[in-house]
N, C-alpha and C positions, 0 to 999 in steps of 0.2 A: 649444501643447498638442496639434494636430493631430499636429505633426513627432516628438512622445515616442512618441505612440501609434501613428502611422506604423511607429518603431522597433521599439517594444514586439512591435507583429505579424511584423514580417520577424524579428524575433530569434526566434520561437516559430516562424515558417514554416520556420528555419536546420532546427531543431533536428527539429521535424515531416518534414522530408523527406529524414532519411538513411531513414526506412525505406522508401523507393522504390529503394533503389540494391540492386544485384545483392550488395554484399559491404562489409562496414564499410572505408573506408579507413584506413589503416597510419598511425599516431604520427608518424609521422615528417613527412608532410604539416602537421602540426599549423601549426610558424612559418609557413609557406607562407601559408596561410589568415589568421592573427594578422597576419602584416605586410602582407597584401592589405588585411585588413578596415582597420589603422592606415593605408594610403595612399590607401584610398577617403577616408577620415573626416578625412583633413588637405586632400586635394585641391580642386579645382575641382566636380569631379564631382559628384553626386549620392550621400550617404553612405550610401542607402537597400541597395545590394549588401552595404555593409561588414556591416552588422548581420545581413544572411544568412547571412554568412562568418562573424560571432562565434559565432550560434546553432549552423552548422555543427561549428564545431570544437568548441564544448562538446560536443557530443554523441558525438561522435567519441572527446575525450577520457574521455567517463565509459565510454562502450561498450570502450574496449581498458582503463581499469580493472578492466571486470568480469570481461572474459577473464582481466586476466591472474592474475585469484586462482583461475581455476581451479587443481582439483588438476592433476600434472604428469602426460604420457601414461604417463610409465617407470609409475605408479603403477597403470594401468588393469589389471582380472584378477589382481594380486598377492594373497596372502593377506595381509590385513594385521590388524594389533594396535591398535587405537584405544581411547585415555581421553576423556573428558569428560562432559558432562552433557546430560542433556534437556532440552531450550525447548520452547515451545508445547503445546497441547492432544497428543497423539498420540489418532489416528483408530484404530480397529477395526474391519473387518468379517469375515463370515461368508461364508467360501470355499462352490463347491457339494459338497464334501468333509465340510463341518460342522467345520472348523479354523477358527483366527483370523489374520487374516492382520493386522498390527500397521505400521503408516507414523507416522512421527516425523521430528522433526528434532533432529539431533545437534549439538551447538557440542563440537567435537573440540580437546582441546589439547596432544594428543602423539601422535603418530605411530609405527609399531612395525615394520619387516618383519626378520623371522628374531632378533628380541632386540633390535636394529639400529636407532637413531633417524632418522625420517629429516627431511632438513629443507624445510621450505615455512613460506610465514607461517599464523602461528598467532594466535589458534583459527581454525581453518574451520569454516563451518557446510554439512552434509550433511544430505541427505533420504535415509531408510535404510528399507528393507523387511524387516520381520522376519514369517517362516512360522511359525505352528504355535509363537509363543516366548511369553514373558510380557507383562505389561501394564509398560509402565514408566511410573513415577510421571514428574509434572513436574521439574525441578532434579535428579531425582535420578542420579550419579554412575554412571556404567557403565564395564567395559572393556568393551569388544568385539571379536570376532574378524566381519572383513569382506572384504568384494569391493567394490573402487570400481569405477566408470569414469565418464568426463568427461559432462557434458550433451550432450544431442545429443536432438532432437527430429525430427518430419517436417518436409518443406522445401514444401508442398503448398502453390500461391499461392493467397492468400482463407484456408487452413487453420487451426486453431492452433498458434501458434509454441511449443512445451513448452519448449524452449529460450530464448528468452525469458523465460516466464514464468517460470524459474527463476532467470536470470542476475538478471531487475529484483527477486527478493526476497533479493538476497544469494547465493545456496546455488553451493559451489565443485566439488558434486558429487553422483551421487549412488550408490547402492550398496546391498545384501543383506549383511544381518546372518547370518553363522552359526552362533554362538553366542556366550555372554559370561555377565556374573556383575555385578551390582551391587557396588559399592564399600562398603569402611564411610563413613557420614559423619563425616568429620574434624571440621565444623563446619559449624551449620546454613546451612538455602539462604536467602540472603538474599533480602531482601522484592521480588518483581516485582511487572508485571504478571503475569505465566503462573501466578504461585501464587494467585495473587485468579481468576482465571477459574478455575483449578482445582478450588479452594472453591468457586467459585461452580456450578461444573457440579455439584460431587456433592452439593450441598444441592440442588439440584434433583433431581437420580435417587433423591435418600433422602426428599426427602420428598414428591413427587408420585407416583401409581397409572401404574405401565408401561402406558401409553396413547401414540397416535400423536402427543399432542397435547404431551407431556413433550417430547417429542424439538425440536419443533416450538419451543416455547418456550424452548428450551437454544438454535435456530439465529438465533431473531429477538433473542435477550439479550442471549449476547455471542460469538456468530458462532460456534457450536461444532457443524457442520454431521455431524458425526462421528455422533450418533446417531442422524441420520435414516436408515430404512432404503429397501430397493431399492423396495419400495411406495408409500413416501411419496415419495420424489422422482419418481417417474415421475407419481403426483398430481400433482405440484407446475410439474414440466414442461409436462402434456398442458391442464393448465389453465393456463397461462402467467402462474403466480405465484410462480415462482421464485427470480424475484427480491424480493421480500416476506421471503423466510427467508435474505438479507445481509444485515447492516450496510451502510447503502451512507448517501449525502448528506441522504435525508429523516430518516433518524434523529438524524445528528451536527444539523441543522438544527433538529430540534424539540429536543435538546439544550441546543444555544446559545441557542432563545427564551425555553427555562422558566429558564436559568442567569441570562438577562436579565433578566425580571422579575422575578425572586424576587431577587436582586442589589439593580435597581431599586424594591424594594417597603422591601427593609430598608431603605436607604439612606432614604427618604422617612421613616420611621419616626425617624429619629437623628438631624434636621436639624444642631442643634448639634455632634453629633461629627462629621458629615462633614464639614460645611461649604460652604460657596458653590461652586460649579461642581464637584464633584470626582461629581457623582451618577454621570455618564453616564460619567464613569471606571471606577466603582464596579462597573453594570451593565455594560460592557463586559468590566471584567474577567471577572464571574460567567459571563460568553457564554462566552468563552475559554477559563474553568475547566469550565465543565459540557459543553463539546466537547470538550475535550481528556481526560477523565475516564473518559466515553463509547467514544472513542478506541482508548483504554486495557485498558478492557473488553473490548473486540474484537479485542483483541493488534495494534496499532496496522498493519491490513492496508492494504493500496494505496485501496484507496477508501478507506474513513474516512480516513487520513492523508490523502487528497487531498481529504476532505470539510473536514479540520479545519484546512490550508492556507489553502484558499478562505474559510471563515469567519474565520480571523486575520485574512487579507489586508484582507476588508471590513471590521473590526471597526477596526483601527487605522487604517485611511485614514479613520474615521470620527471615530475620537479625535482624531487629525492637524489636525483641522478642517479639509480637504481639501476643495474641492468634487468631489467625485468623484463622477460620474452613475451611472448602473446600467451603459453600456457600457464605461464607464470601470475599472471597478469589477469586472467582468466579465473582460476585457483582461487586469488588473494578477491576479488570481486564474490567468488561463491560464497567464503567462508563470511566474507563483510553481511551479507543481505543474511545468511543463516542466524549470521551473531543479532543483527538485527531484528528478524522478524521467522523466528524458526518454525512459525504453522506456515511461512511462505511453501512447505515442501507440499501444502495439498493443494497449490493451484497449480493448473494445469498450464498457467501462460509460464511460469518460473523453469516446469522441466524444458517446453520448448525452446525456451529464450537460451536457455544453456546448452539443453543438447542442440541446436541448430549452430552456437557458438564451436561448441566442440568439435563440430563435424566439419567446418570451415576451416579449423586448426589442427586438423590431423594430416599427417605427411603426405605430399602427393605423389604418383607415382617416380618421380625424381629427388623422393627422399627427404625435398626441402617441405615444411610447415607452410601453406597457406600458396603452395606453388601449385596449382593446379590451370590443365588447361582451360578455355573459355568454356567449353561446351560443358565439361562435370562442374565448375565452381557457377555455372547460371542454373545447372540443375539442381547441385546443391540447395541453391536461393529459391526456386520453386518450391 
């Protein structure tokens, strides 16, 4: 069990320290790495290197994935013709001009320069800036006339990576809208998440009083940070509560508890229909289902998905009838969200969300894991 867990960490340490290195290493190293890691793990040696070298090259190979869906350079500055449709909430704000300045996300499925199709894999999804243009609904179908050009962020060490944080949400590029025309609907937008949050948003702007507090409640529901304005987040900043108005691991958490009991309440209720052992199945499921629902709600962003990872991960090693301890348990949750979404190591909520775990799960001064008095495990929590 030591020797899994030993692995388990170097495979998540592989994958954790491409981002120390000056520059993603090239594909083509990839077998290199593969047949080191297979000759470490047959050998004499010590197989502890190989599972460095697995981690390493996953990461490697998901990172030249993401590149290579970027859009093409011929493509940057062109005028170009794009179709597709809206995903996600689109944001608003109020220029010092008193215009709207309009950011979305585009799922693009045909490409246009001068009449002229051009080819790349399709659909691409683009982050697009529209001045001074309309509101555009969720799902809803647009041409557009645009300007792309490639991701490309500041390179400032300790800084934030823009680029990054574009590549880990998928987006091939991004680009200024200047002008377009909605589509007719051929046929309706089938059912998402983005149209449930979109309902969800405008029953809240219709039927709550334009107060700081509407907005506020739209950001902690289902992560629709868009109506808070330049006064509220700088509140929310200078008081450093911030982070209260994400979606982030404590919500998907208290999700999965009420999903559990309430799961585990029914099931108690219908002994006969369920029947012998199948409760904590039952309850587990409802964890699973009331996280992932949740999730959902929040247009399934990097934290929640990485909340709602870690709670499967726990949920079914529990079903498993696994003895998995809290460190263990812990472990198998980091290496899942790695294997997942391995640029997760440059946000800053992922180290906390861990190291705040770990430090909860470290011995206390009576030896036992997670025994600590009242006054260190509330300080802890602070």
């Amino acid at each position: 069990m030591q020797q899994a867990s030993m692995a388990l960490l170097l495979f998540a340490a592989g994958i954790g320290c491409t981002i120390f290195l000056p520059w993603l290493p090239d594909s083509r190293y990839l077998p290199a790495a593969l047949a080191a890691a297979w000759l470490l793990g047959r050998g004499r040696w010590p197989p502890w290197p190989g599972w460095l070298l697995l981690g390493l090259a996953w990461h490697i190979a998901y990172g030249q994935h993401l590149l290579g869906a970027e859009i093409p350079r011929s493509w940057a500055g062109l005028p170009l013709q794009i179709e597709g449709r809206v995903e996600g909430l689109p944001r608003s704000t109020t220029l010092p001009d008193g215009k709207p300045y309009r950011r979305f996300t585009f799922r693009a499925t045909r490409v246009l320069h001068r009449g002229m199709p051009l080819q790349a894999a399709m659909p691409m999804q683009l982050q697009l800036g529209w001045y001074d243009g309309p509101d555009p609904a969720t799902h809803q179908r647009w041409v557009l006339q645009v300007r792309l050009r490639r991701i490309r962020g500041l390179a400032n060490p300790g800084g934030f990576d823009f680029r990054a944080w574009l590549l880990a949400r998928g987006f091939a590029g991004t680009g200024k809208v200047l002008g377009g025309a909605p589509l007719p609907a051929s046929e309706p937008a089938p059912p998402s998440t983005s149209t449930l949050r979109r309902w969800y948003s405008r029953q809240i702007t219709t039927r709550l009083p334009e107060t700081p507090g509407r907005a506020l409640l739209s950001a902690i529901a289902i992560g629709d940070r868009g109506q808070l304005g330049k006064e509220e987040r700088q509140v929310l900043a200078q008081s450093g509560t911030a982070h209260l108005a994400v979606i982030s691991g404590l919500h998907i958490g208290l999700c999965a508890a009420a999903g559990y009991w309430l799961a585990f309440g029914l099931a108690g209720c219908c002994p006969t229909w369920v029947g012998r052992g199948r409760t904590r199945w039952i309850a587990g499921g409802g964890a699973i289902l009331a996280a992932s629902a949740y999730a959902a709600l929040a247009g399934f962003s990097i934290p929640t998905t990485r909340a709602l990872v870690m709670v499967t991960v726990c949920v079914v090693a529990r079903l498993a009838s696994r003895a998995v301890g809290a460190g263990r348990g812990w472990l198998l949750a980091l290496v899942a969200v790695l294997v997942w979404q391995p640029l997760a190591v440059i946000d800053a909520g992922f180290w906390l969300s861990f190291s705040a775990v770990a430090l909860l799960l470290l011995p206390g001064p009576q030896g036992d894991s997670g025994r600590w008095p009242a006054a260190p495990a509330l300080l802890l929590q602070w």
